[in-house]
C-alpha positions as CSV (number, residue, x, y, z in Angstrom):
1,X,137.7,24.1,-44.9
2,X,138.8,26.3,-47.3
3,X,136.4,29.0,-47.1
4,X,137.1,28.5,-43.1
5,X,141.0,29.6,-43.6
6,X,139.9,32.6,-46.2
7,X,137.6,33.9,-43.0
8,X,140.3,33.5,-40.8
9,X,142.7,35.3,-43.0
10,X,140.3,37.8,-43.8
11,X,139.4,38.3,-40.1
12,X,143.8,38.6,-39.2
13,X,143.8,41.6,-41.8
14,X,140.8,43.3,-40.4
15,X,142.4,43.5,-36.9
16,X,145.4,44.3,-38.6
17,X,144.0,47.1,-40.4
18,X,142.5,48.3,-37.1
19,X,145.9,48.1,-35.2
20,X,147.7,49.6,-37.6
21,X,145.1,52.5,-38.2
22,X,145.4,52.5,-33.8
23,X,149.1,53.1,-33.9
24,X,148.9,55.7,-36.5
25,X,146.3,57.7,-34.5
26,X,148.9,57.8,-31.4
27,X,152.1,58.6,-33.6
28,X,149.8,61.3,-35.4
29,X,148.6,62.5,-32.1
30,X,150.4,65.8,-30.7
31,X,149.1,65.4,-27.2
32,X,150.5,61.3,-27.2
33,X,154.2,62.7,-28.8
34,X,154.4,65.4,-26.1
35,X,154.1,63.3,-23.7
36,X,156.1,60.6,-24.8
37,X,158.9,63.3,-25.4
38,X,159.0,64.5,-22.0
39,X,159.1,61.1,-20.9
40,X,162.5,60.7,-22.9
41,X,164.2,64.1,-21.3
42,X,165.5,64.9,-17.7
43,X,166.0,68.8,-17.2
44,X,167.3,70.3,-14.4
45,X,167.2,73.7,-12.9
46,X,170.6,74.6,-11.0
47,X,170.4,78.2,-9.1
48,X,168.0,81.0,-8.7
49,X,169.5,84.8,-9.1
50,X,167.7,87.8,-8.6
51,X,168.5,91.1,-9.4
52,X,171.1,93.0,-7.6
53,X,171.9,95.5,-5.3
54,X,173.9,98.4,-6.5
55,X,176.4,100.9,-5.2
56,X,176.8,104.4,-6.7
57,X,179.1,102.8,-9.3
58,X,177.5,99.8,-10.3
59,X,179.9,97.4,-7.5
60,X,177.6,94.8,-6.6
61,X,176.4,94.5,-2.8
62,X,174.2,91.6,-3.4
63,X,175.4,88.2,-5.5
64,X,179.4,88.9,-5.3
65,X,179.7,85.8,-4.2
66,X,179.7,82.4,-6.0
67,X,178.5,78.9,-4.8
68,X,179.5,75.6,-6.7
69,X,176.4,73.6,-7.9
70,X,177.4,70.1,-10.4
71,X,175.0,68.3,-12.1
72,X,175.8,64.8,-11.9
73,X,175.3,61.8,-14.4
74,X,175.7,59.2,-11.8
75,X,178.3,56.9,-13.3
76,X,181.4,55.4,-12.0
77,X,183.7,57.8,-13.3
78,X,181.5,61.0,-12.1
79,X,181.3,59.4,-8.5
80,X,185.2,59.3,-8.3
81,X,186.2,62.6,-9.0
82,X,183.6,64.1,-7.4
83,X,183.4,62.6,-3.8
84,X,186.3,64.5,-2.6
85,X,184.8,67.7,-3.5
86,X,181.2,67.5,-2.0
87,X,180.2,69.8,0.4
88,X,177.3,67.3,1.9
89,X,177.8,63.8,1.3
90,X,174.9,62.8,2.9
91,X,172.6,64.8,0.3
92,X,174.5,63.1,-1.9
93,X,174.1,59.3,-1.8
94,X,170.4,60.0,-1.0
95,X,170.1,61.0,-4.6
96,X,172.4,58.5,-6.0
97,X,170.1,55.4,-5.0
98,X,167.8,56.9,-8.0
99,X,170.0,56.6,-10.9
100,X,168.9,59.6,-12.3
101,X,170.8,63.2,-13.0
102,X,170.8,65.2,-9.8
103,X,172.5,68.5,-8.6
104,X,174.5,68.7,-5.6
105,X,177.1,71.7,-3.9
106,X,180.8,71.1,-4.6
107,X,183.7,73.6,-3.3
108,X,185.3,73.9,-6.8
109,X,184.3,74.1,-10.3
110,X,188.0,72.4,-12.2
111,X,186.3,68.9,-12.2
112,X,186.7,67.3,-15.8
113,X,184.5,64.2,-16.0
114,X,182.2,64.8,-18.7
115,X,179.5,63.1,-16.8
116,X,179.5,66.0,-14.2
117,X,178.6,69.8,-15.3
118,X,179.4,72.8,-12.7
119,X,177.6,75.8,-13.0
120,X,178.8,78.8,-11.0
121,X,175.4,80.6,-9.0
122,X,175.6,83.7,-7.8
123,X,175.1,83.7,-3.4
124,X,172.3,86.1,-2.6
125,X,174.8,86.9,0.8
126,X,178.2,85.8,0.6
127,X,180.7,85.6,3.7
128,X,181.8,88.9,3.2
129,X,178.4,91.3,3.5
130,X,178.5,94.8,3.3
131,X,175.5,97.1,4.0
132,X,173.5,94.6,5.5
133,X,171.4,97.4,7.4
134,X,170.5,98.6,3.9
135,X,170.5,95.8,1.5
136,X,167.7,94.1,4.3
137,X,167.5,90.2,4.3
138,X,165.2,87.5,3.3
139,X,163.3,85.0,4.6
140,X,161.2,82.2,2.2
141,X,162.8,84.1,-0.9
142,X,161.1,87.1,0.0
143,X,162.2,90.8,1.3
144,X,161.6,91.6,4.6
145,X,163.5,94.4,5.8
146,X,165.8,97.5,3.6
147,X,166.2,97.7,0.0
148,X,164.9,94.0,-0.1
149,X,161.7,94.9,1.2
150,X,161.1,98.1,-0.8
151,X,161.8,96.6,-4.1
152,X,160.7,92.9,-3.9
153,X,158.5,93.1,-6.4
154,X,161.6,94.8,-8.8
155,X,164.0,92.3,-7.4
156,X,162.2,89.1,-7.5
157,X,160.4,89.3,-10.9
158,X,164.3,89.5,-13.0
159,X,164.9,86.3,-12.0
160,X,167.8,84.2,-14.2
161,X,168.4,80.1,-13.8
162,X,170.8,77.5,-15.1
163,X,169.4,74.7,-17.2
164,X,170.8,71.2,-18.4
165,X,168.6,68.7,-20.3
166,X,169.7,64.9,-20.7
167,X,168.3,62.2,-22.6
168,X,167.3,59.2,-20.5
169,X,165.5,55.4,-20.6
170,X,162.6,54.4,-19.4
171,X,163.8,53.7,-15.7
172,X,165.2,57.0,-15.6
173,X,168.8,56.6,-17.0
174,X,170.9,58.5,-18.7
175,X,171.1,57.0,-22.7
176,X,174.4,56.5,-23.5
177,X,175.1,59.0,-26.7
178,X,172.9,61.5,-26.7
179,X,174.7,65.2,-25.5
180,X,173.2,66.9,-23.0
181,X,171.9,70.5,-23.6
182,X,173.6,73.0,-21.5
183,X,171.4,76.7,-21.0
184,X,172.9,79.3,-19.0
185,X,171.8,81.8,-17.4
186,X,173.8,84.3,-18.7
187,X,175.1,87.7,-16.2
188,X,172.4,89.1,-14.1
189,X,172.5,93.2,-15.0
190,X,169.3,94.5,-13.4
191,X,168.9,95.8,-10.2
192,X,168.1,98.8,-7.8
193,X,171.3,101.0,-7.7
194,X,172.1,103.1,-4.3
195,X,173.9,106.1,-3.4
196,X,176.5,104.1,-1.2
197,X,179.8,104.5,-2.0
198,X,181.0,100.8,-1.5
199,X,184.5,101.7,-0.9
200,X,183.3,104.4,2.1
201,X,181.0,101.5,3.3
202,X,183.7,99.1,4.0
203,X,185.6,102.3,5.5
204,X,183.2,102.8,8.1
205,X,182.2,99.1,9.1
206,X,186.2,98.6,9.4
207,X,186.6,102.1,12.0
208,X,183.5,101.5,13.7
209,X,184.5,97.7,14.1
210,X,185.4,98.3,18.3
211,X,182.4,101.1,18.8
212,X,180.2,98.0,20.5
213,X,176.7,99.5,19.5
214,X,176.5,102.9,17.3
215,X,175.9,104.2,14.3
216,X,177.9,106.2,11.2
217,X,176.6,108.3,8.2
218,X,178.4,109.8,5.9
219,X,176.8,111.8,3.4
220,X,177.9,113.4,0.3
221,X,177.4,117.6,1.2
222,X,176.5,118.8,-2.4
223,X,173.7,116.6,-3.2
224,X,172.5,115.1,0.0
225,X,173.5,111.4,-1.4
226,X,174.4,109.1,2.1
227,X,177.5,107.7,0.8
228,X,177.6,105.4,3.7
229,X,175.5,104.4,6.4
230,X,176.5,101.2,9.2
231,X,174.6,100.4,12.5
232,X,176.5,98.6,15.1
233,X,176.6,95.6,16.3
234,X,176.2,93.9,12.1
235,X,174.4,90.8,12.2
236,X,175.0,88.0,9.4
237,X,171.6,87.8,6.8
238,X,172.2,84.6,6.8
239,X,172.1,83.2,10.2
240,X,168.9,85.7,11.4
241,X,168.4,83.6,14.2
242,X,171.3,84.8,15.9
243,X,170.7,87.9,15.3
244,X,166.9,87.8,16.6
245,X,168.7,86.3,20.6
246,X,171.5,89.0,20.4
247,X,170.8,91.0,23.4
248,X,172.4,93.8,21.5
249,X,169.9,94.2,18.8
250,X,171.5,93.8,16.0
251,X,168.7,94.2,13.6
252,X,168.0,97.9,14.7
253,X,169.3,100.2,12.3
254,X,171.0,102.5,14.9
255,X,171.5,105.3,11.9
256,X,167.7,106.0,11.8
257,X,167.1,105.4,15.6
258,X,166.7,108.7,18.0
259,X,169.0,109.3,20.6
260,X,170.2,112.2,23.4
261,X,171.6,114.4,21.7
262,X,173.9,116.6,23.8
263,X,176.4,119.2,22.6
264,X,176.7,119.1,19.2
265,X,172.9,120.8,19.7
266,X,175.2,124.1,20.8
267,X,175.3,124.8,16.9
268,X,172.0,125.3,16.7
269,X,171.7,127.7,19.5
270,X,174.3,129.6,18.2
271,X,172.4,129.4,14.6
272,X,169.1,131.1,16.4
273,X,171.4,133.4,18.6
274,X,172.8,134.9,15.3
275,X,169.4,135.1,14.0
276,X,168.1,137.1,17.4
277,X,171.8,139.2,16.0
278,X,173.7,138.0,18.7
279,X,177.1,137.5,17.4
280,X,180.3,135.4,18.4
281,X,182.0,138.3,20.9
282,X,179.0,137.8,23.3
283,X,181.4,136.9,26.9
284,X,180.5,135.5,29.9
285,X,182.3,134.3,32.7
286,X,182.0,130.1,33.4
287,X,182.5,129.4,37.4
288,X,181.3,125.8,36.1
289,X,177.7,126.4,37.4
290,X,174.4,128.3,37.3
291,X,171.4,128.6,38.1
292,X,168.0,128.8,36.8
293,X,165.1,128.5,38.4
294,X,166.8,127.5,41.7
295,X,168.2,124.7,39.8
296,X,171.8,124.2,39.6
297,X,173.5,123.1,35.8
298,X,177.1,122.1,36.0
299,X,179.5,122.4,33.4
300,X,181.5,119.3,32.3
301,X,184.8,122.0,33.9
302,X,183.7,122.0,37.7
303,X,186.5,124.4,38.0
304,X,185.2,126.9,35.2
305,X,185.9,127.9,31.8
306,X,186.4,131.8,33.1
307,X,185.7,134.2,30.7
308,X,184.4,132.8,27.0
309,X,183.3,134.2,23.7
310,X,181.1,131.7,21.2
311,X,184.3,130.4,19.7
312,X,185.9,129.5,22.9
313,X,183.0,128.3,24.4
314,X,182.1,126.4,21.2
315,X,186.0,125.1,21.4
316,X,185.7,124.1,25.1
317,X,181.8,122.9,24.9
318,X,181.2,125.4,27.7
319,X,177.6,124.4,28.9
320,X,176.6,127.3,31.3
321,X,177.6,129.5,28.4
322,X,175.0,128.6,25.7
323,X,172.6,128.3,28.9
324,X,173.3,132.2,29.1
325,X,173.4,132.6,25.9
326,X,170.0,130.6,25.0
327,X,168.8,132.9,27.8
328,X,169.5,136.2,25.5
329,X,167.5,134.4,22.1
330,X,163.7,134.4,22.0
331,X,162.1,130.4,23.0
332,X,160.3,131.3,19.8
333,X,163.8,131.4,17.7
334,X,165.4,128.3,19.3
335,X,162.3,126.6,18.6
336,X,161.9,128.1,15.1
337,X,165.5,127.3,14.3
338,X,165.5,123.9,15.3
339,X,162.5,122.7,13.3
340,X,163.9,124.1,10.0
341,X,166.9,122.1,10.7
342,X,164.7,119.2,10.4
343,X,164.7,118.5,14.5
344,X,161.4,116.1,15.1
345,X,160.7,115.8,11.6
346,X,161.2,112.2,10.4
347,X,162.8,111.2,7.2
348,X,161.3,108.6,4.4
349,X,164.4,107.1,2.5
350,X,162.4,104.6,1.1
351,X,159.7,102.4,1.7
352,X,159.7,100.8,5.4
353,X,163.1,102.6,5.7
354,X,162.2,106.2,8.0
355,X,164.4,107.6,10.6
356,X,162.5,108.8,13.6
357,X,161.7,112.4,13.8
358,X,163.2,111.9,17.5
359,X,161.6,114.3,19.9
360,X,161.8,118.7,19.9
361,X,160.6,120.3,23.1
362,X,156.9,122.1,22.0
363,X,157.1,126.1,22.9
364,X,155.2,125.4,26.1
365,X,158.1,123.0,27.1
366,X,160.8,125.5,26.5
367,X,159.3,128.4,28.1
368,X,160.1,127.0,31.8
369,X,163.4,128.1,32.1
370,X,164.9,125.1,33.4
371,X,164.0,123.4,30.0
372,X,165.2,125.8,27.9
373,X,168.7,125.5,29.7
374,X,169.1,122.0,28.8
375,X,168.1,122.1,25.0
376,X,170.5,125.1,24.8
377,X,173.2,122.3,25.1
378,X,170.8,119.4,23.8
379,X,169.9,117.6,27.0
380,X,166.7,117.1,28.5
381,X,164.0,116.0,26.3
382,X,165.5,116.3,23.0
383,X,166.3,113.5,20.7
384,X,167.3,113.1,17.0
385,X,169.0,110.2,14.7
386,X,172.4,110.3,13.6
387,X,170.9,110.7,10.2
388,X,169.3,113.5,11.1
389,X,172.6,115.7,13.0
390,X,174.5,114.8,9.8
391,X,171.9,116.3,7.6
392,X,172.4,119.6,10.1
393,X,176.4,119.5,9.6
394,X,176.1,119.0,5.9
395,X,174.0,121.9,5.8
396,X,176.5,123.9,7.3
397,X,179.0,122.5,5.0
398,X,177.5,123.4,2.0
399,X,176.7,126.9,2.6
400,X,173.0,126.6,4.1
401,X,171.0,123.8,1.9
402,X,169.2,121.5,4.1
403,X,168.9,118.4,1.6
404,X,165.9,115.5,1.6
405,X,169.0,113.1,2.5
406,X,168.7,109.7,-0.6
407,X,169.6,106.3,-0.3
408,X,168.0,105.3,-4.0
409,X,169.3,106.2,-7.1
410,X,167.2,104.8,-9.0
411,X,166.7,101.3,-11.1
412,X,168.4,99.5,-14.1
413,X,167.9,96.9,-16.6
414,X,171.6,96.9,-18.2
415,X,174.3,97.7,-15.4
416,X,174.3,101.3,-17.0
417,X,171.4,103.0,-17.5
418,X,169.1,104.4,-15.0
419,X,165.9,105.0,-14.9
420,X,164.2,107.1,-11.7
421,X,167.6,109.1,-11.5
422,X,166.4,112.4,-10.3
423,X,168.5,114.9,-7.9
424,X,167.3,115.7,-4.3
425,X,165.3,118.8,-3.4
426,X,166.9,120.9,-0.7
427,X,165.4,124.0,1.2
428,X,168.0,127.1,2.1
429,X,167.7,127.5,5.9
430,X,170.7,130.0,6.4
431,X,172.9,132.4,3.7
432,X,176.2,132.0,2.8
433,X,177.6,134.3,5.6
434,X,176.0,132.5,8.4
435,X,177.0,129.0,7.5
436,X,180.6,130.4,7.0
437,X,180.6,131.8,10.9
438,X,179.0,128.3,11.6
439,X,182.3,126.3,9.8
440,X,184.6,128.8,11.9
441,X,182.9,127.8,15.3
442,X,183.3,123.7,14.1
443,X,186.9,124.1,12.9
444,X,187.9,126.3,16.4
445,X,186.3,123.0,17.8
446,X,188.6,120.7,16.3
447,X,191.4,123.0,15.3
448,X,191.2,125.1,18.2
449,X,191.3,122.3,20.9
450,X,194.9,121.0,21.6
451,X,192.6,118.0,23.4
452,X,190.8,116.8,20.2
453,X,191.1,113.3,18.9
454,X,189.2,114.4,16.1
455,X,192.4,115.9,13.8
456,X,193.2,113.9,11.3
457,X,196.8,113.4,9.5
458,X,196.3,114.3,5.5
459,X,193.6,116.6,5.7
460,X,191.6,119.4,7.8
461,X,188.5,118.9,9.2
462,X,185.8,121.1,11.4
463,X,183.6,119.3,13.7
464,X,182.0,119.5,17.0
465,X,181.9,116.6,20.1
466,X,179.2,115.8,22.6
467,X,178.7,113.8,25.5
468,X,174.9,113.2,26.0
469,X,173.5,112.3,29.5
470,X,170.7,109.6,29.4
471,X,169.5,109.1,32.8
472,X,170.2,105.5,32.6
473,X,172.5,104.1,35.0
474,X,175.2,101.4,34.7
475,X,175.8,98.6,37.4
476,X,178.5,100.7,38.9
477,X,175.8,103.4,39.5
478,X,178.0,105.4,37.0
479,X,175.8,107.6,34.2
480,X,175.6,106.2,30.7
481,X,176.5,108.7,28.1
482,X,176.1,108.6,23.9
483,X,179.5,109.3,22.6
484,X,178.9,112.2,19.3
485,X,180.8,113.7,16.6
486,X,179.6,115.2,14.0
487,X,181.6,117.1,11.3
488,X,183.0,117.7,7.9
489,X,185.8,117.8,5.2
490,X,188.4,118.6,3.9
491,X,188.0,122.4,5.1
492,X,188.6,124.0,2.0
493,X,187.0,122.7,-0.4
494,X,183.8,120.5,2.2
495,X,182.6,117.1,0.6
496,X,181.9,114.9,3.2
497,X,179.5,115.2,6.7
498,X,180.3,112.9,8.9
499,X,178.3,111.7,12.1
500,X,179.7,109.3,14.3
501,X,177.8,107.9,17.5
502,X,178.9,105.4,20.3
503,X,175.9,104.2,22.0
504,X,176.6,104.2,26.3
505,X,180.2,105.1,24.9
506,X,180.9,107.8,27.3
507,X,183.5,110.7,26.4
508,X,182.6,111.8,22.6
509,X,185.9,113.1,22.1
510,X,187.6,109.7,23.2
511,X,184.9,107.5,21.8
512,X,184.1,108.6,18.5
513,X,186.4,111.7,17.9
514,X,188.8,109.0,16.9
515,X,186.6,106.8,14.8
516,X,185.9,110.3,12.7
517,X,189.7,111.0,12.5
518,X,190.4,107.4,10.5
519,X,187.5,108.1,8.6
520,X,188.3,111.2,7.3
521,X,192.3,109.9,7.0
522,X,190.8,106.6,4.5
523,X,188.4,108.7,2.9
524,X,191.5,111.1,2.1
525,X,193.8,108.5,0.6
526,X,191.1,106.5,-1.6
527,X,189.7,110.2,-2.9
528,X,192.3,112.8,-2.5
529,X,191.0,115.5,-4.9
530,X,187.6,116.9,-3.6
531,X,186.0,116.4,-7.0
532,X,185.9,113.0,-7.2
């Protein structure tokens, strides 16, 4: 019996040993310790930011706004002082029923209970966008159109989150205790930086607010920098599916798009006239027709202008002048002229951002004589981009360079530096003399003309209207016409083109005449000094 009971005992501390060595093994063991330690943690990831969107001065276009996201302990206590403040209850309670931490939006970050932690994330569009033909949107987290597009790969891959770890039990619980470990993300500073001036931006969504559909770019003269650019109607990058049944087309960017151009085309006529040396005192007597070819062009004065030199005619947008006057400059000239002012040449501002080339007559076209009378004065088949007639006026402004317009400044990983910040090329199409007698004809056009809308209050500016036919026809059976101006200031010391278009908005000079006027007037009082 006795040796029975010593084989027993011997046989307990065998299995014993063997336990014991067991337990050891999974203490000892780094892959059984890992996973029993994340089995003791709960860790939550609250918000997502990606890199910004830059203006020229390092104001933020993208993630200015903020949303409220808690993380929640659900106790008692958290559930009473937050329930007020939830933003979607029902997301709420279906998270609750786990007992486990959770996140949740909340319209205010001043709530006290320890077992609730707010973080502050960045909204990718806020309620107030700016630039949204620029900045782009995206769908699934991914660009799709603008600056979102062209740098996803940049933009996506700095991405910065919120973390909070909790210790919990077995089922999931919070243990009673332990702190939480709080990880944030810290201030987002990379991003793609633009030459938008966002101050000018807001300027020219506010005047061009009532234009219906158009387009204005305003671009810095001395470097070729658009300073702003806005397409009208806006559409909201967060509600795309609105945009997408808008019968207006919202998502067109209207800035890069080619339209009929119309009279502000009578500066380049008088560009290749000068060039043929034809200079301003050329006269010629407006009855407010003529003919060519047995065809009979009207002037917008059915009564007539009478007699007219450039400047008056340039002043009064005489049409059957530049007709007679296109008549006197070689086809090869007005066609020469207009293709170094960039007329049907597109222009790449970034990756899947281009404005059309729009369309220039080929010499064939212009050497009937009834085509050549309307691109004198910028009708018949000509068409360019608002873009593209600003680039023209700022290279009158600034004393003949034609600049590669820029939209990108370049990229940064600080919120100061820049990397990729290189100046645009320009060509010289036109000296110094010529562009001077060009900024006399625009500023008799604005200056000259006791009719024009375009003057504005605190500063002077040169500029030139049109009124483009378009061979489309309105339920009344009236004529749809593009509403232009394009121009520049102040006249002293130039800074700013300026190219305003109304889409179907008839009268240039009462459409967007006006809408250049406030401009220039905002512009004025934000920047008074030239310099700046």
């Amino acid at each position: 019996m006795e040796k029975r009971l010593i084989g027993v005992g011997v046989l307990f501390a065998l299995m014993f040993a063997i336990l014991y060595m067991r337990i050891y093994v999974l203490v000892t063991d780094s892959r059984y310790s890992l996973a029993a330690s994340s089995q003791s943690v709960c860790s939550l990831t609250v918000g997502n930011t990606n890199a910004n969107i830059y203006d020229r001065n390092f104001e933020k276009l993208t993630n200015n706004e903020y949303s409220f996201i808690a993380a929640v302990n659900p106790t008692a206590r958290a559930a009473a002082e937050i329930l007020p403040h939830l933003t979607d209850k029902d997301e709420y309670y279906s998270q609750l029923v786990y007992g486990s931490p959770f996140t949740c939006n909340v319209d205010t970050n001043d709530l006290q209970c320890n077992d609730i932690t707010v973080f502050a994330v960045p909204r990718r569009y806020g309620s107030r966008h700016t630039a949204v033909h620029i900045t782009g949107y995206l769908c699934d987290g991914v660009g799709v159109t603008g600056i979102e597009s062209a740098y996803d790969e940049f933009l996506r891959s700095h991405t910065q989150t919120n973390k909070i770890t909790y210790g919990i039990d077995g089922q999931g619980a919070v243990l009673p205790g332990i702190s939480k470990k709080i990880s944030p993300a810290g201030e987002m500073k990379a991003g793609v930086v633009l030459t938008i001036d966002k101050y000018i931006q807001t300027i020219i969504e506010l005047a061009g607010k009532n234009m219906g559909k158009g387009a204005i770019v305003v671009m810095d003269i001395r470097s070729g920098d658009i300073l702003g650019m806005a397409s009208f109607p806006d559409f909201d990058p967060n509600d795309i599916g609105a945009a997408l049944e808008n019968k207006d087309s919202p998502l067109i960017n209207r800035c890069l798009y080619p339209y009929s151009v119309g009279s502000v085309f009578k500066l380049v006529t008088a560009l290749s006239a000068f060039e043929d040396g034809i200079d301003e005192s050329f006269s010629y007597k407006c009855t407010g027709s003529e003919s060519v070819s047995g065809q009979l062009f009207k002037c917008h004065d059915l009564g007539g202008h009478g007699v007219q030199d450039m400047t008056q005619a340039m002043s009064n947008s005489c049409n059957t002048y530049f007709i007679k006057l296109a008549e006197r400059t070689r086809t090869e000239t007005l066609h020469k002229i207009a293709e170094r002012m960039g007329f049907g040449i597109p222009i790449s501002l970034c990756s899947g951002m281009n404005a059309s080339g729009g369309y220039l007559q080929t010499l064939e076209e212009l050497s009937l004589p009834a085509e050549k009378a309307n691109f004198s004065f910028g009708q018949g088949k000509l068409t360019a981009s608002p873009l593209q007639i600003c680039r023209f006026t700022a290279a009158i402004a600034n004393e003949g360079k034609l600049f590669q317009p820029r939209i990108v400044k370049g990229l940064t990983e600080n919120e100061k530096d820049i990397t990729g910040d290189r100046p645009a090329g320009y060509t010289r199409v036109f000296d110094r003399d010529t562009a001077f007698r060009l900024q006399d004809l625009m500023i008799a056009s604005v200056n000259g003309n006791p009719g024009s809308n375009a003057r504005p209050k605190n500063t002077r500016a040169a500029g030139k209207t049109s009124t483009a036919q378009t061979g489309v026809f309105g339920k009344d059976g009236e004529e749809l016409c593009h509403g232009w101006i394009t121009g520049f200031f102040p006249i002293g010391q130039p800074r700013y083109a300026v190219t305003v278009l109304c889409e179907n908005g008839g009268y240039g000079n009462k459409c967007a005449a006006p809408v250049f006027r406030e401009i220039a007037e905002r512009i004025t009082d934000i920047y008074p000094r030239p310099d700046m």
